[in-house]
VEXVEXDO-799543 format. One record per residue (C-alpha): residue in three letters; x, y, z. Coordinates in steps of 0.2 Angstrom, whole numbers, padded with zeros to 4 digits, always signed. Layout:
N
ALAXYZ;...
//
This chain:
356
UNK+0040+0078-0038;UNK+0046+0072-0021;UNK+0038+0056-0017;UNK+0040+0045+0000;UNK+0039+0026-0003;UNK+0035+0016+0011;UNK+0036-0002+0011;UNK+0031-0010+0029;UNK+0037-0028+0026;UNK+0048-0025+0010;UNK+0047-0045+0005;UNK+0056-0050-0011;UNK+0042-0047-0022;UNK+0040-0029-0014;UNK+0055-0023-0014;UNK+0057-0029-0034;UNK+0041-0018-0038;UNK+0049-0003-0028;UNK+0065-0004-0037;UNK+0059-0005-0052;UNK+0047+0009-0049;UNK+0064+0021-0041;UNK+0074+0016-0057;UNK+0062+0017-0070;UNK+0055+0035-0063;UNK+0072+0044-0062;UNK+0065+0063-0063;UNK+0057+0060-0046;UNK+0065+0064-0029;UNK+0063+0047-0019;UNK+0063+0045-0002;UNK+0063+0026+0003;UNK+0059+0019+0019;UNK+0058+0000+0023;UNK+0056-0012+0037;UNK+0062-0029+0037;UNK+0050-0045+0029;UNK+0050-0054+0048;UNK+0039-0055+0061;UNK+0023-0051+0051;UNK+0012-0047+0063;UNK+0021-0035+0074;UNK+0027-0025+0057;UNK+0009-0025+0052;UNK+0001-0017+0066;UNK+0018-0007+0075;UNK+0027+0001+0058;UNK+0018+0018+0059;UNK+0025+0019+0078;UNK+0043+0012+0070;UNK+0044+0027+0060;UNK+0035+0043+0065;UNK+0049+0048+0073;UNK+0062+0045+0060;UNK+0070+0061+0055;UNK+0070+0058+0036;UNK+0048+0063+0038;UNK+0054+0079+0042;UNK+0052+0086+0024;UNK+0037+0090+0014;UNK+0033+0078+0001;UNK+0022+0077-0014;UNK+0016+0062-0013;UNK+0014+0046-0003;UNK+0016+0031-0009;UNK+0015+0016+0002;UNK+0012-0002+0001;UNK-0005-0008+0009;UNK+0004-0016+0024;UNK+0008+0001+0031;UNK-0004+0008+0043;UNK-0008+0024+0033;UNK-0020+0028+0046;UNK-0011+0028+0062;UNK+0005+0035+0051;UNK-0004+0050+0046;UNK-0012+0052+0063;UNK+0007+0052+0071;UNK+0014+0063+0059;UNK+0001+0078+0057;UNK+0011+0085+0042;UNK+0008+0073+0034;UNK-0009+0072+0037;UNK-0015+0082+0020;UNK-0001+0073+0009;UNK-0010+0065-0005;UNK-0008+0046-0002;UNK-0006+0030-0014;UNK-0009+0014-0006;UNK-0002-0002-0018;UNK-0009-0019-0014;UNK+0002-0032-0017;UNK-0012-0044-0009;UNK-0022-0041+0005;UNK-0029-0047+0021;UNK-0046-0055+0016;UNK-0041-0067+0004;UNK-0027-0079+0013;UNK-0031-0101+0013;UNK-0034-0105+0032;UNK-0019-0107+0042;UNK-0014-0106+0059;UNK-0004-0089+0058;UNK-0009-0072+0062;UNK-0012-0066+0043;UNK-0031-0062+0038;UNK-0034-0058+0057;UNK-0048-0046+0061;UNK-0037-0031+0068;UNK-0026-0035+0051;UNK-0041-0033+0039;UNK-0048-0018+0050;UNK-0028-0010+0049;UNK-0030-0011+0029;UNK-0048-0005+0028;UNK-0043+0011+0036;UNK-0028+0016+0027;UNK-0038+0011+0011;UNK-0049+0027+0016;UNK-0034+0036+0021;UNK-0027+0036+0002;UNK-0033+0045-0013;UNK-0030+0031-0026;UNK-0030+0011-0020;UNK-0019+0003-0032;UNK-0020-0017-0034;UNK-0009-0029-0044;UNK-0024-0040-0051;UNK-0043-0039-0054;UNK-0044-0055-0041;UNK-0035-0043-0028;UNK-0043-0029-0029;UNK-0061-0039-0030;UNK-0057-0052-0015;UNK-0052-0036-0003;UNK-0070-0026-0009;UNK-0079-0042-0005;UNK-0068-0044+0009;UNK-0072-0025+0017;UNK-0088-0027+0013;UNK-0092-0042+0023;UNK-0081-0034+0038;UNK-0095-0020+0038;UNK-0109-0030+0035;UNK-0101-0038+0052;UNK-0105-0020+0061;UNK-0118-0019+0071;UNK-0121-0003+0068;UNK-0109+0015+0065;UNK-0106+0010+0045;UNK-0108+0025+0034;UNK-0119+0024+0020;UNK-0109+0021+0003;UNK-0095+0017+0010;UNK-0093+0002+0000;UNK-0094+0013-0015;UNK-0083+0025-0009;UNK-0069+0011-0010;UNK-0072+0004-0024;UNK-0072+0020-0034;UNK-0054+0026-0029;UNK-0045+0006-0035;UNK-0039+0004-0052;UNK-0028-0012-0057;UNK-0010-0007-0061;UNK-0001-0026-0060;UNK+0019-0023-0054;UNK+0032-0024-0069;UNK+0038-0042-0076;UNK+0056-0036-0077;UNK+0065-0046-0086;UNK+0086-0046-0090;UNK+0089-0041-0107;UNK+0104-0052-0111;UNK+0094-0067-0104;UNK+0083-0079-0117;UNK+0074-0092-0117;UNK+0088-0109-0118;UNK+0079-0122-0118;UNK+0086-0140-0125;UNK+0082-0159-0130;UNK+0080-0171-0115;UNK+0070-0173-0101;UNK+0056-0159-0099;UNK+0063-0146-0088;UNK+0048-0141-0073;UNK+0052-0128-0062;UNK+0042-0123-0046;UNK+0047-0108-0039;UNK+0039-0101-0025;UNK+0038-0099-0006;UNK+0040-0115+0002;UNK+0028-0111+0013;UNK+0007-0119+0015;UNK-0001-0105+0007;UNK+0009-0110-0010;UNK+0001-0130-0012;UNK+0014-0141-0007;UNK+0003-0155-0002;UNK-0005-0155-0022;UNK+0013-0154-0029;UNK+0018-0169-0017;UNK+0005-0178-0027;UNK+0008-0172-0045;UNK+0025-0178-0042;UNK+0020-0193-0034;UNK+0010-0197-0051;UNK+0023-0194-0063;UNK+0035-0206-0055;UNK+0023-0217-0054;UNK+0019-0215-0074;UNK+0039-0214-0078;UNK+0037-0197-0084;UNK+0055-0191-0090;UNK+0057-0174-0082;UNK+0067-0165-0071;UNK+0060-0154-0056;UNK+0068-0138-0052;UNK+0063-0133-0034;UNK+0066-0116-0032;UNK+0060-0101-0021;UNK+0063-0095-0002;UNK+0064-0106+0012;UNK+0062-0103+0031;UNK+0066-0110+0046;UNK+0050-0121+0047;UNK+0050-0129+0029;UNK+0032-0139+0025;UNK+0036-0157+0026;UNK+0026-0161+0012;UNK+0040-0151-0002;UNK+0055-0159+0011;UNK+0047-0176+0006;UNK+0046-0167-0014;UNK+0064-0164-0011;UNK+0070-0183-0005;UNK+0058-0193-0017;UNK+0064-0182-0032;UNK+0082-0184-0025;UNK+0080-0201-0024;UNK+0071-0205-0041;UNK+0087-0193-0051;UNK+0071-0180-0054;UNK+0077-0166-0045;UNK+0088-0151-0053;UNK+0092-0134-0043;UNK+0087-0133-0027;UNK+0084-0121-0014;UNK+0083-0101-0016;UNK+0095-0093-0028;UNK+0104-0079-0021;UNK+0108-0072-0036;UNK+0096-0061-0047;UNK+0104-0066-0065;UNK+0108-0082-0061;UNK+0090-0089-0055;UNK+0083-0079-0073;UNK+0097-0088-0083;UNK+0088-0106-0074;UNK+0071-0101-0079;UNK+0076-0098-0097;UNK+0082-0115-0096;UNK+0066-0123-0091;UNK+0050-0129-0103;UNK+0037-0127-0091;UNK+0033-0117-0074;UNK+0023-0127-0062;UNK+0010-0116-0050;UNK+0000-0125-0036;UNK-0003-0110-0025;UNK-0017-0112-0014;UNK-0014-0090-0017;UNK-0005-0079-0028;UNK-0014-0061-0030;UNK-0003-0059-0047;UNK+0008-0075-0046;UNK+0025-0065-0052;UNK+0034-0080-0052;UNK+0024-0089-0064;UNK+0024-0073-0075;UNK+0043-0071-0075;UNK+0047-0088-0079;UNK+0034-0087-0092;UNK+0040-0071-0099;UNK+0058-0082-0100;UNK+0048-0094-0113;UNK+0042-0110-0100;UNK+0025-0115-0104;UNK+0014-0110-0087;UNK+0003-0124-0080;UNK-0007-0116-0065;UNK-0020-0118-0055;UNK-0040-0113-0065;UNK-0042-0098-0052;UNK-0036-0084-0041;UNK-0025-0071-0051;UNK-0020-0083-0066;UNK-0036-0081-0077;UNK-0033-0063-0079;UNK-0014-0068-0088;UNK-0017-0085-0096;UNK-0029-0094-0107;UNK-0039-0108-0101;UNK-0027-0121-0110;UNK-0015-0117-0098;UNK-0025-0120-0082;UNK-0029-0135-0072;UNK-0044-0141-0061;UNK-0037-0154-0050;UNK-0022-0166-0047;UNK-0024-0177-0062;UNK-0028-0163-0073;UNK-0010-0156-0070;UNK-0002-0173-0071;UNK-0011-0177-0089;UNK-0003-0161-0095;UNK+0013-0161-0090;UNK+0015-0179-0095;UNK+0008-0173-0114;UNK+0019-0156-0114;UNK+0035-0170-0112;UNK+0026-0181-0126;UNK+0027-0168-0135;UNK+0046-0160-0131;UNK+0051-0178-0135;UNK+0042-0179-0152;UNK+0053-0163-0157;UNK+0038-0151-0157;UNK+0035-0132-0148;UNK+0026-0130-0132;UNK+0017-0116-0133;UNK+0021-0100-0124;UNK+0011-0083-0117;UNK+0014-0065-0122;UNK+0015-0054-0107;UNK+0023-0040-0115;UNK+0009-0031-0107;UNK+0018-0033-0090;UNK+0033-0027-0096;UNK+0039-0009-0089;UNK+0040-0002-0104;UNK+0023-0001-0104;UNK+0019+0000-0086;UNK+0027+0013-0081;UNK+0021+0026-0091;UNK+0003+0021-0084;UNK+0012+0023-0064;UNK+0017+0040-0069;UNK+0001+0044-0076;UNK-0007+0038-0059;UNK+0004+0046-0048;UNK+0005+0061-0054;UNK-0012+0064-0055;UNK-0015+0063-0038;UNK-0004+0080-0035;UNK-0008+0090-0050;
//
């Protein structure tokens, strides 16, 4: 089967769930185009114009399968042959769902982009329950906006043609969970950016110095240009206090999984996360999650691993190192299910169905 696999802002998180899909699918003939994870906006709305002149469309393919920031519309409409190509559209989150903020994600031309390639693909496929629902609310909403023009049972139409199918929790085979005595190891491992809660840690921290917690803080993840001052401040005041353990993005694939199998606990206070992979590597490494009671993370972890609240989070992470320091197990989440040993065989199922 020769499948095209488009990735429109091929983000770290993106690119993972397409290399794992290209290395775990092997039989198929993959053509892969990306464009780079900057200027969102402009790689949102122009990457059907960046590529429907590139030379590697020429051939026929089997199948399309893109992710949902690629203007599937607009691409078909340029590229005629591929106009009747069955289509695959993968949400790894989706325009209706984003906190506030001042920046161009969850506009209105944005959310209209990703309705229309949603009706340009055979099979919508989301990476959580909370995705998938949070854009057909979303969608519907937008329509409801119409003042007139909406076809009848469009909603149904939609949400007939989106399964869940979450991406693959890959984890290094050689790498186990390592933790030791000591302090309890925390890690936080996401964007630095607002949408990921960086004012609510500021104060979790802030607590546990204040209640002489022995822990250490690994702050992780991707930084830009523009970092929140809230996790700078994290940054200094763990710095400060001898709290704070790695720091900063780890270039190095192995390396940032051999941390997380050092660490007790992974710390979530996204204001978002539409499967929170993160979370579910460092947990499938053996940290105990703590995350916030909402979004994506009821679907992957029981209700003794959520929190409501600042002081909620701070109460049990301050019993989690009572107990480390007592000699006893944290508890721990099986997410074999997210493995791609299992996943995969339900992709190939799903793709392949859509050209048989």
């Amino acid at each position: 089967m020769r499948v095209l696999l488009l990735s429109a802002y091929d983000a770290a998180s993106h690119r993972r769930w397409r290399e794992i899909l290209v290395a775990g699918l092997p039989q198929w003939d993959w053509t892969v185009l990306t464009q780079p994870a900057r200027h969102f906006a402009w790689r949102a709305r122009g990457n059907a114009l960046a590529w429907h002149s590139d030379p590697r469309l020429q051939p026929e393919f089997d199948l399309v399968l893109a992710t949902s920031l690629v203007d599937l519309a607009g691409l078909k409409g340029l590229l005629p042959a591929l106009a009747n190509t069955p289509a695959c559209l993968y949400f790894h989150e989706n325009q209706f769902a984003y906190p506030p903020q001042p920046r161009q994600q969850g506009s209105l031309e944005l959310q209209w982009v990703s309705l229309y390639s949603a009706l340009s693909a055979r099979l919508c496929l989301f990476n959580s329950a909370y995705n998938r629902d949070s854009f057909l609310d979303g969608a519907a909403a937008l329509l409801r906006r119409m003042p007139d023009g909406v076809p009848e049972g469009l909603d149904e139409q939609l949400r007939t043609r989106c399964q869940v199918l979450p991406v693959p929790v890959d984890i290094d085979a050689d790498i186990v969970p390592a933790q030791e005595p000591g302090p309890l190891q925390i890690v936080w491992n996401h964007r630095w950016e607002y949408d990921k809660g960086p004012e609510l840690l500021l104060a979790i921290v802030s607590a546990l110095l204040q209640r002489r917690c022995d822990f250490i803080l690994h702050l992780l993840g991707q930084q830009f240009r523009q970092r929140p001052s809230a996790l700078l401040e994290v940054e200094a005041r763990l710095r400060s206090q001898g709290r704070l353990g790695r720091c900063g993005y780890i270039e190095s694939r192995a390396e940032y999984q051999r941390c997380l199998a050092t660490c007790d606990v992974v710390l979530s206070t996204a204001r978002h996360d539409f499967q929170g992979l993160s979370v579910l590597e460092a947990s499938r490494l053996g940290a105990t999650p703590l995350v916030p009671d909402g979004l994506a993370y009821p679907e992957w972890f029981g209700a003794d691993f959520r929190y409501t609240g600042e002081a909620a989070a701070v109460h049990r992470l301050c019993d989690l190192q009572a107990r480390k320091a007592a000699g006893q197990a944290l508890p721990t989440v099986d997410l074999m299910a997210l493995s791609p040993a299992v996943l995969l065989p339900r992709y190939q199922a799903c793709l392949q169905g859509l050209v048989i």
